[in-house]
VEXDREN-2710 file (C-alpha; in Angstrom, 1 decimal):
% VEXDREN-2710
k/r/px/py/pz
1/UNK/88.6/35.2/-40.0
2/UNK/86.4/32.1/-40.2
3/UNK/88.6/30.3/-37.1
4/UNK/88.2/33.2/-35.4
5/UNK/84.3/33.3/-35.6
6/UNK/84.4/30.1/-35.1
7/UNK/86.1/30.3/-31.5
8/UNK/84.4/33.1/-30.3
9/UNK/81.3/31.4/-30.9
10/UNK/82.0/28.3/-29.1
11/UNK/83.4/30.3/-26.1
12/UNK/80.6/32.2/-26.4
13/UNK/78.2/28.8/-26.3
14/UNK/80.8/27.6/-22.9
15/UNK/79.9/30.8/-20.8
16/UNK/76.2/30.5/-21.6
17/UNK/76.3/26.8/-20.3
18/UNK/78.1/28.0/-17.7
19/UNK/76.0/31.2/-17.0
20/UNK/72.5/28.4/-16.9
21/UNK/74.6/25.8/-14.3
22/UNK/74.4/27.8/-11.4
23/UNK/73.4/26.0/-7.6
24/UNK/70.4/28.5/-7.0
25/UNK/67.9/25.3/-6.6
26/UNK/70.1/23.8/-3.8
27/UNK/68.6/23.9/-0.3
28/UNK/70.5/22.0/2.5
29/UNK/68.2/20.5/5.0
30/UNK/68.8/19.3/8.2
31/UNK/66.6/16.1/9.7
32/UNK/66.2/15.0/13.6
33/UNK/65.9/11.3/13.6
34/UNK/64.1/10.4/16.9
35/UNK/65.3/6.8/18.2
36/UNK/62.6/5.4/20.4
37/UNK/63.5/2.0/22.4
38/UNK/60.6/-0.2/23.0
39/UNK/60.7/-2.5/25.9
40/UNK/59.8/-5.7/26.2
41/UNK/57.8/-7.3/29.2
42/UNK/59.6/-10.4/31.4
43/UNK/56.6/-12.3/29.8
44/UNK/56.7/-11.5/26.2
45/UNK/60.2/-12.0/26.5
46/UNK/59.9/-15.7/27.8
47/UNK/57.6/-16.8/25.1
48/UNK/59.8/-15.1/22.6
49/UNK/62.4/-17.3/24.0
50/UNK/60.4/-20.4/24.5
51/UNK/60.8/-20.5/28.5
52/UNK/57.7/-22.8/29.3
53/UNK/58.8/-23.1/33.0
54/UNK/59.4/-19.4/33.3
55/UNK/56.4/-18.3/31.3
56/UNK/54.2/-20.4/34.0
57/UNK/56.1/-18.7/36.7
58/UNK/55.6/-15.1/36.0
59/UNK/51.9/-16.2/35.5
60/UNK/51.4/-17.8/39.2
61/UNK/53.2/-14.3/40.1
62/UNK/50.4/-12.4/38.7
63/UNK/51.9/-11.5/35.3
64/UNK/48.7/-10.2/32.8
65/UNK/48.4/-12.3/30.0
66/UNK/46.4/-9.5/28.4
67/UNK/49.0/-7.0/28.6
68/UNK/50.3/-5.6/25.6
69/UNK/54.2/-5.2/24.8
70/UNK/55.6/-3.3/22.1
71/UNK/52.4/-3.3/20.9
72/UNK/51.3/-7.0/21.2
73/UNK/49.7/-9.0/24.0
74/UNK/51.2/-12.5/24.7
75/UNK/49.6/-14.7/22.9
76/UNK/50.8/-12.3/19.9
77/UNK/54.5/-13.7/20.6
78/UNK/53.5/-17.0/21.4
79/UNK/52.2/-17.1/17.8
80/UNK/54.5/-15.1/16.0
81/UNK/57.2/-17.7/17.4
82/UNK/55.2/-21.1/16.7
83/UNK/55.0/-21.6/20.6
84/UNK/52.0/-23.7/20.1
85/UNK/52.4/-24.9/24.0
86/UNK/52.8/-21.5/25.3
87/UNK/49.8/-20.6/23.5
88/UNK/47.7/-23.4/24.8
89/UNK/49.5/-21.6/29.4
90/UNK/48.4/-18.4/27.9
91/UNK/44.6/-19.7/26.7
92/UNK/44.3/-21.7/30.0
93/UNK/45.4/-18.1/32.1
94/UNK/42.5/-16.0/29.9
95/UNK/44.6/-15.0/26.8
96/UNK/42.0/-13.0/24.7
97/UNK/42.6/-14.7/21.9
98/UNK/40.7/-12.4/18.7
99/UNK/42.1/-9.1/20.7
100/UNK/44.3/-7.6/17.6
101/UNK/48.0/-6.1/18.1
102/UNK/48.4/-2.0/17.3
103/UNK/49.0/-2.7/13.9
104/UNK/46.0/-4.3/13.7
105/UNK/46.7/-8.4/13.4
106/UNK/45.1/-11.3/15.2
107/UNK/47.7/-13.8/17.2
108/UNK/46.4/-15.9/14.0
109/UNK/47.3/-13.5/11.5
110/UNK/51.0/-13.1/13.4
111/UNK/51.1/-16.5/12.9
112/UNK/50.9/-16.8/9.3
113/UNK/52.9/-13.6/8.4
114/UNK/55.8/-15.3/10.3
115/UNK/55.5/-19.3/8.7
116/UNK/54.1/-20.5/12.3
117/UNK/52.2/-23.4/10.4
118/UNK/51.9/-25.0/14.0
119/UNK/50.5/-21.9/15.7
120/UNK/48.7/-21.1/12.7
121/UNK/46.8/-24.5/12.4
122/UNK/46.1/-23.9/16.2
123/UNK/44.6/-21.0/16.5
124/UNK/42.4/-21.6/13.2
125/UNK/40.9/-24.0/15.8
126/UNK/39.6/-20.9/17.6
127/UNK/38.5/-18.6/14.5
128/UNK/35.8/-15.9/15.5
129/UNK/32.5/-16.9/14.4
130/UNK/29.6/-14.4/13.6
131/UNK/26.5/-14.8/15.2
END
């Protein structure tokens, strides 16, 4: 008698568990992933590459040194990329130099979240001043 009380309490205690583990909190959801592609200006893409020659080219053509790509102007890549020479063309063609990327970082600031040291120590030269 005692085994048998024994069992039926146990299966008793397995259907209860199994009574409580039902799926009623699952919700399947279904996400659209957008994939944007950002392109890259002829410019932004000869600084990124280090294309001195090239990069004075497209500026005799008319390119604007101003113009932002991806979210950054020139001068941003120059300094992202330590292209201390390219940053001294894009100066010289009327870079704006303290103009800050979409995300809200000078070309000096690009510059030292990337190791630049060369850019960085550059552009330091050039640091906005309050009046």
């Amino acid at each position: 008698m005692r085994k048998s009380a024994v069992i039926l309490a146990l299966a008793l205690g397995f259907s209860v568990c199994n009574l409580n583990a039902t799926n009623d909190n699952l919700v399947l959801e279904t996400n659209n992933v957008t994939v944007q592609t950002a392109e890259v200006n002829p410019l932004c893409k000869a600084i990124a590459s280090g294309n001195t020659e090239l990069v004075k080219t497209l500026i005799k053509q008319g390119a604007d040194v101003n113009k932002k790509s991806n979210g950054m102007q020139p001068i941003h890549y120059a300094a992202k990329y330590n292209r201390v020479e390219l940053i001294k063309v894009l100066i010289t063609a009327g870079s704006e130099i303290h103009t800050p990327c979409d995300k809200g970082y000078s070309a000096l600031r690009h510059a030292e979240k990337s190791n630049a040291v060369d850019a960085a120590q550059f552009l330091k030269r050039f640091k906005k001043r309050n009046v």
